[in-house]
N, C-alpha and C positions, 0 to 999 in steps of 0.2 A: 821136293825140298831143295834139290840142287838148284833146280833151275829159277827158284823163288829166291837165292840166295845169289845166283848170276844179275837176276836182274834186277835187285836191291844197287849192288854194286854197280853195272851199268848206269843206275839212275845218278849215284854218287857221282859218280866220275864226270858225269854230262853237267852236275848242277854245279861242280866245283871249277870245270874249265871259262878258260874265259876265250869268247867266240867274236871274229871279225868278221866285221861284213863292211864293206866300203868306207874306210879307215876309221868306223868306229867299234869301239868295241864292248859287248855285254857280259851280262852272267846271269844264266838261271837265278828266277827267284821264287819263292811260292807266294799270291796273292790273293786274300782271303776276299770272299764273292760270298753273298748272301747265303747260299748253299754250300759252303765250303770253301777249297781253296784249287786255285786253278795254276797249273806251271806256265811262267811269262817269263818277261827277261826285262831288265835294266842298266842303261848306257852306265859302262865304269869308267876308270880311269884308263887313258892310253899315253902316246907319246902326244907332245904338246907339238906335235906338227899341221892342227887343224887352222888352216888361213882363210881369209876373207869369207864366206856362209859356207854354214852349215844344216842341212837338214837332216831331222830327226824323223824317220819315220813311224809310223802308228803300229806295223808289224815286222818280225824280220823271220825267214825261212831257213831254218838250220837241217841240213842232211834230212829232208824230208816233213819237218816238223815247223809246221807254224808254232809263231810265239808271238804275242800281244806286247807293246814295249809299254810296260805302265809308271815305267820311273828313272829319273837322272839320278844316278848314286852318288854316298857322299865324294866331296874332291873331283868327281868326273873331270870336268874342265879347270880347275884350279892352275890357276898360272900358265896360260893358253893365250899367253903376250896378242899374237895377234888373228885369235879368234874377233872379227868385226860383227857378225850377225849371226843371229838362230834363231832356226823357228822349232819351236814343239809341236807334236798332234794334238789334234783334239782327241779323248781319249787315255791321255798318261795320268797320272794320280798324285803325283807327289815328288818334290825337289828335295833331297837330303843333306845334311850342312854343306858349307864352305863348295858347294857344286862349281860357283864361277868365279870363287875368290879371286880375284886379282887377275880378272881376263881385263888388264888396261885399254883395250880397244875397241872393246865389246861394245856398241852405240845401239843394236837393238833386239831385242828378243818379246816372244811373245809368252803372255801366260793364257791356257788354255784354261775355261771357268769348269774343267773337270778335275783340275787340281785342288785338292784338299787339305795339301799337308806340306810346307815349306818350311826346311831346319833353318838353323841359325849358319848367321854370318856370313849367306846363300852369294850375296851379290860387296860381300865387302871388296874393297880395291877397284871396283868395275866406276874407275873415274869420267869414261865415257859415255854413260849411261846418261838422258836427257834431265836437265834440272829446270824444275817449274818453280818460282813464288819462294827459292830457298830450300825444295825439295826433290832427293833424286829418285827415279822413278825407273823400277824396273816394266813396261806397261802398264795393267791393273797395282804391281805392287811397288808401295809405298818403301821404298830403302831407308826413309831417315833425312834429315838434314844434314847439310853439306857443311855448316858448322856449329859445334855446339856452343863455341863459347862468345855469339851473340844475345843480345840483350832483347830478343823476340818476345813478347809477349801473348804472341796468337799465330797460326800460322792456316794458310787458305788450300784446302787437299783439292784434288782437283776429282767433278763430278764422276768418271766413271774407276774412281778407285776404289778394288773387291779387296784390297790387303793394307792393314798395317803392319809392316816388319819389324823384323825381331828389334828390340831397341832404335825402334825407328826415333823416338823424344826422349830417351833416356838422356837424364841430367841436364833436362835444358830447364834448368832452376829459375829462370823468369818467364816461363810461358805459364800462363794464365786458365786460356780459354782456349778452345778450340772447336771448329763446328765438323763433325764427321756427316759426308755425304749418305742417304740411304740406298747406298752398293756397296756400302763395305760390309764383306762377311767375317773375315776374321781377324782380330788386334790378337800379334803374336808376343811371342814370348817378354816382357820384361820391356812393352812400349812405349808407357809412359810413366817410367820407374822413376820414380825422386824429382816431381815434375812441381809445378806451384799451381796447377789447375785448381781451380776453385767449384768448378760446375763444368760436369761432359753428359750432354743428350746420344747415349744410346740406338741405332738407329734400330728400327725394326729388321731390317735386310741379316742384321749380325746374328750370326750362327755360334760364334767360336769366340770366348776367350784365354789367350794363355795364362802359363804359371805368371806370376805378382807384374800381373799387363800394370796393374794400377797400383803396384808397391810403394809404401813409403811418399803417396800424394796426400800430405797431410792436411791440404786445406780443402777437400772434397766433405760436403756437408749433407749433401745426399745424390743419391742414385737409383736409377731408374733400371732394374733390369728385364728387357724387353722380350716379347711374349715368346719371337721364332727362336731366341736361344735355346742352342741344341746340345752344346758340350761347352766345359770349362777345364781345366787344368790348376794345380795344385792352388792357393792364396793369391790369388786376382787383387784379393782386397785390403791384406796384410801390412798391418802400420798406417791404416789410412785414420790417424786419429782423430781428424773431427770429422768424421763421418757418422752421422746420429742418425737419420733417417735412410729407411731402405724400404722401395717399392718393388716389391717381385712379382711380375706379369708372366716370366713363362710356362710357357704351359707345361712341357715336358723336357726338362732338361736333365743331364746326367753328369756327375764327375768322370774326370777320364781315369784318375786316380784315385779308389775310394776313401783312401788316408786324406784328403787332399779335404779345401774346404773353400765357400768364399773368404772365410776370413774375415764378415762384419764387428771383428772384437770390441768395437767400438759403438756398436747399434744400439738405441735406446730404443725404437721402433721398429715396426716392421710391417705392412701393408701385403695382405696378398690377393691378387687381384684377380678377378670373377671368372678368366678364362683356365684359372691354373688349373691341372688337372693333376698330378706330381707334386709331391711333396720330398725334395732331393737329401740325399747325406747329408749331417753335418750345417744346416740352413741358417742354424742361428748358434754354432757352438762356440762358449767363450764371450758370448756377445753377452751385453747388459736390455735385453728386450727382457720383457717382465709378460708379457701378453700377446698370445696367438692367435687372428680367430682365421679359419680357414673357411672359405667362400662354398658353397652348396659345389660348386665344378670339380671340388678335390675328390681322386677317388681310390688316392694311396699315399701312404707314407710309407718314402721307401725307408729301407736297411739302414737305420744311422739317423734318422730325420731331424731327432731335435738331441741327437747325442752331445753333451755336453753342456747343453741350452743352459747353463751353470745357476743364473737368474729366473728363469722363466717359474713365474708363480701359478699364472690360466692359460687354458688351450680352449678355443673351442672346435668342436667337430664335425661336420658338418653329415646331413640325412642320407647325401647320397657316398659316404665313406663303405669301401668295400671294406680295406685289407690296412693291414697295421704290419708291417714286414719288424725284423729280428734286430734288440737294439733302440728301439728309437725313443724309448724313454731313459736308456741308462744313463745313471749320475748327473738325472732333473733331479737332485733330492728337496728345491727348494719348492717345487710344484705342492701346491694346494686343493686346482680345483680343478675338476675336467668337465668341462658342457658336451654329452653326446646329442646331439638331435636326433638321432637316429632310433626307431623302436628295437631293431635288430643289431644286437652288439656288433661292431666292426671286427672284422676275423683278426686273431692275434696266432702270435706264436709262442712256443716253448720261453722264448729269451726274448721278448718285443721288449718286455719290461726291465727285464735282468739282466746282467751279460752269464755268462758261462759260468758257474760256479762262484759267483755274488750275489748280494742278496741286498741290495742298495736303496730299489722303489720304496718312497717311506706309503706304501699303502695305506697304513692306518690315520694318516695325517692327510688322505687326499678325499676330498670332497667329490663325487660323481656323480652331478647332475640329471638326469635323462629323460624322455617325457613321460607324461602320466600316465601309468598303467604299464612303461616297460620295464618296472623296477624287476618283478622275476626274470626277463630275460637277461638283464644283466647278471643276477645273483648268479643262476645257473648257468653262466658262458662257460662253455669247457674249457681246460687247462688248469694247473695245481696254480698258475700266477696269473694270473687273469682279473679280468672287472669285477669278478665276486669278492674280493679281500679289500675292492674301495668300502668309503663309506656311501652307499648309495643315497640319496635322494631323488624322491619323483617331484618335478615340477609341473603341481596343478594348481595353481593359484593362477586367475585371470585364463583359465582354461579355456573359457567360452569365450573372451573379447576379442573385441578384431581390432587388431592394433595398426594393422598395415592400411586399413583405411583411415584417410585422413579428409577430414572435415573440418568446414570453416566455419565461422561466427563472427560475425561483424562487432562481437560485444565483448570479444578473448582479443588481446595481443600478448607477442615475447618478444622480448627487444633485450640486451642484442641477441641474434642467431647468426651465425655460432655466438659461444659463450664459455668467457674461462672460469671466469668467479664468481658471480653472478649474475642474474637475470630479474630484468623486472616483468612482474608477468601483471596485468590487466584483465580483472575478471570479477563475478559475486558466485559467493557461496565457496566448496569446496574442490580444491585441484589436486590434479594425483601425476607423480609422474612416474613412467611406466620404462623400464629397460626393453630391448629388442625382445628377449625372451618370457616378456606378457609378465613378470615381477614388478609389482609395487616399489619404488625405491624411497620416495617420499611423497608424503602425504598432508599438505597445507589446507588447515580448515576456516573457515568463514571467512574468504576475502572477500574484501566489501571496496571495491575499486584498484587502489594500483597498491602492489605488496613486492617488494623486494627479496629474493629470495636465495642464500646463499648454493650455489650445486659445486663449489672448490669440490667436497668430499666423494662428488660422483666421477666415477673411470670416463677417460675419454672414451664418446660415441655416439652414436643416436640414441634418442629417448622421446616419448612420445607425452605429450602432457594433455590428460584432459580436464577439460572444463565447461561448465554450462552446454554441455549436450555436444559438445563439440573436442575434436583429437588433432592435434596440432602437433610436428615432429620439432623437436630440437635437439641443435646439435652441441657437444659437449666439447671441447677441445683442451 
């Protein structure tokens, strides 16, 4: 015991010094590695006597003990007048705030693409630093514009930029548009805060969005969230009020703060798109979408997934849904109907539906769809709150037709396709048109040539119409 309580303290004492090596100075840190957490070290603050370059090494050896350098701390170099160059290793992780605040002479440093993680106000005052097209550029990362209160309306990033920085566009109230290159991974914190962009493409390359990157751009009308997004941080999307439409491609993304949300409050829509496999916290909470349908790829909703979805009326489910995590239906009270495809109830938990000692789901008001013949597996799904207290329906109507082939007849047209209000459809005898899920939704008898047909009262989407021996798809908008 003694000697496990010496060397408790030993460890203290080593993680709390702070260690020089060739006038830079570090401090133990612990850094978390897929397996665990390994002891490294990261450059801190010294005296501002570092002149003309400086090199950072990748490891530094203390009293016998390699240590891995995987980060510049905050303040490190802060006001490091005539700091002129630095390189980082390949290998370090992460720059933490205000690191080179106000090195005024600072003209170049590199960013290693092992870095993941750069705080705020990292490179403020660093007036030497190269400016390209109006913007100052720490190499890969984008610092911001050099002034904001130009009347820019667009501005040109240069191709091999991985970073937009913290407030890089904040308040530049007449920029419009802008084209981001596909290198950029991460748009940090609050970068294009209170902006007049109207439309920003997404690049595939982006991994990362910060808290409210896109706050208060009130004239964003839709977006595109793309598929390799990996993490986000708190309201990305918060005050973006004419934002009505929202495409969500990623496949597996996660909040970094589970309180945290996009923030669509303003979404009338929502598209999700074929590769998703994830279904994230929070996706549509607050928002005004009314209608979910989730793509055959989806194979979870996580913890929280349509928490608060305050509007959302229908979900649909898709066959290959595994798991329904804790949460993700609470305080949907306005939900109606739920489409599972699946013959095997999606696994739920204790509280998927409830939270903790509420008792909210209006169950007896929600319609649950499921295929023909899986009605007992749903009744009998295990848990006291579960799929057995919906109202079940089995859908076997149009059981045997085959709706996904589509066949032509030179003697059927539908004009237009798409179609908001109506359509004229050309044909004899009787037409039926048919929703995704093989249901009859209307049914026109004895047309004898061309017949006009109102579909206002049908939900946007595909629908399939037959007639005269022939199945023709149209689209509903």
């Amino acid at each position: 015991m003694l000697g496990f309580v010496i060397a408790l303290l030993m460890n203290l004492s080593v993680s709390a010094l702070t260690i020089y090596i060739d006038t830079l100075a570090y401090k133990i840190v612990e850094w978390k590695v897929p397996d665990g957490t390994v002891v490294a070290v990261e450059v801190v603050q010294n005296t501002c006597d570092y002149k003309g370059h400086i090199t950072v090494p990748a490891q530094i050896t203390y009293q016998g003990q390699t240590y891995d350098v995987v980060g510049i701390g905050a303040n490190a170099f802060n006001g490091c007048k005539d700091l002129e160059s630095l390189e980082l290793p390949d290998g370090i992780h992460y720059i933490k705030d205000r690191a080179f605040t106000n090195c005024t002479n600072l003209k170049t440093i590199n960013i290693p693409n092992s870095i993941s993680s750069i705080g705020k106000e990292v490179f403020n005052g660093c007036d030497s630093l190269p400016v390209i097209n109006g913007l100052r550029y720490a190499d890969t990362y984008l610092i911001g514009v050099t002034d904001t209160t130009n009347s820019y309306t667009t501005y040109t990033i240069k191709d091999d930029t991985r970073w937009i920085g913290y407030r890089a566009f904040a308040l530049c109230k007449d920029m419009e548009s802008i084209s981001l290159p596909n290198t950029v991974r991460y748009i940090s914190k609050e970068a294009f805060y209170f902006t007049k962009l109207k439309a920003i493409a997404l690049p595939d390359s982006l991994s990362y969005i910060g808290a409210d990157a896109f706050s208060a751009c009130d004239s964003i009308k839709e977006i595109t969230i793309p598929k390799y997004l990996d993490s986000i941080d708190r309201t990305p999307f918060d005050l973006c009020k004419s934002l009505k439409k929202v495409n969500y491609t990623a496949i597996n993304c996660t909040l970094i703060d589970f309180y945290g949300s996009f923030n669509f409050n303003y979404a009338e829509e929502i598209t999700i798109g074929e590769e998703v496999k994830v279904i994230p916290p929070y996706l549509c909470a607050s928002s005004k979408i009314k209608e979910i349908i989730c793509p055959n790829s989806v194979e979870i909703l996580k913890t929280g997934a349509l928490l608060r979805c305050n509007s959302l009326r229908k979900i649909t489910l898709p066959s290959n849904l595994k798991e329904i995590e804790e949460v993700v239906f609470s305080y949907d009270k306005n939900i109606d109907t739920i489409i599972c495809l699946s013959e095997i109830p999606p696994y739920t938990y204790e509280f998927t539906f409830n939270p903790p000692g509420e008792y909210v789901f209006p169950f007896g008001a929600v319609t649950l769809i499921v295929p023909c013949g899986a009605g007992d597996n749903y009744k009998n799904a295990p848990g006291k709150w579960s799929w057995s207290k919906c109202n079940i329906v089995e859908d076997c109507e149009n059981e045997d037709s085959d709706i996904e082939e589509i066949t032509e007849n030179n003697s059927v047209s539908i004009y237009p396709n798409p179609a908001n209000y109506k359509v004229t459809i050309h044909a004899d005898g009787d037409v039926t048109i048919i929703n995704f899920l093989g249901q009859s939704v209307k049914v026109i008898k004895n047309i004898k040539g061309v017949k006009e047909i109102n579909v206002e009262d049908l939900e946007s989407g595909i629908y399939y119409v037959k007639a005269n021996n022939a199945t023709m798809k149209l689209i509903v908008e």
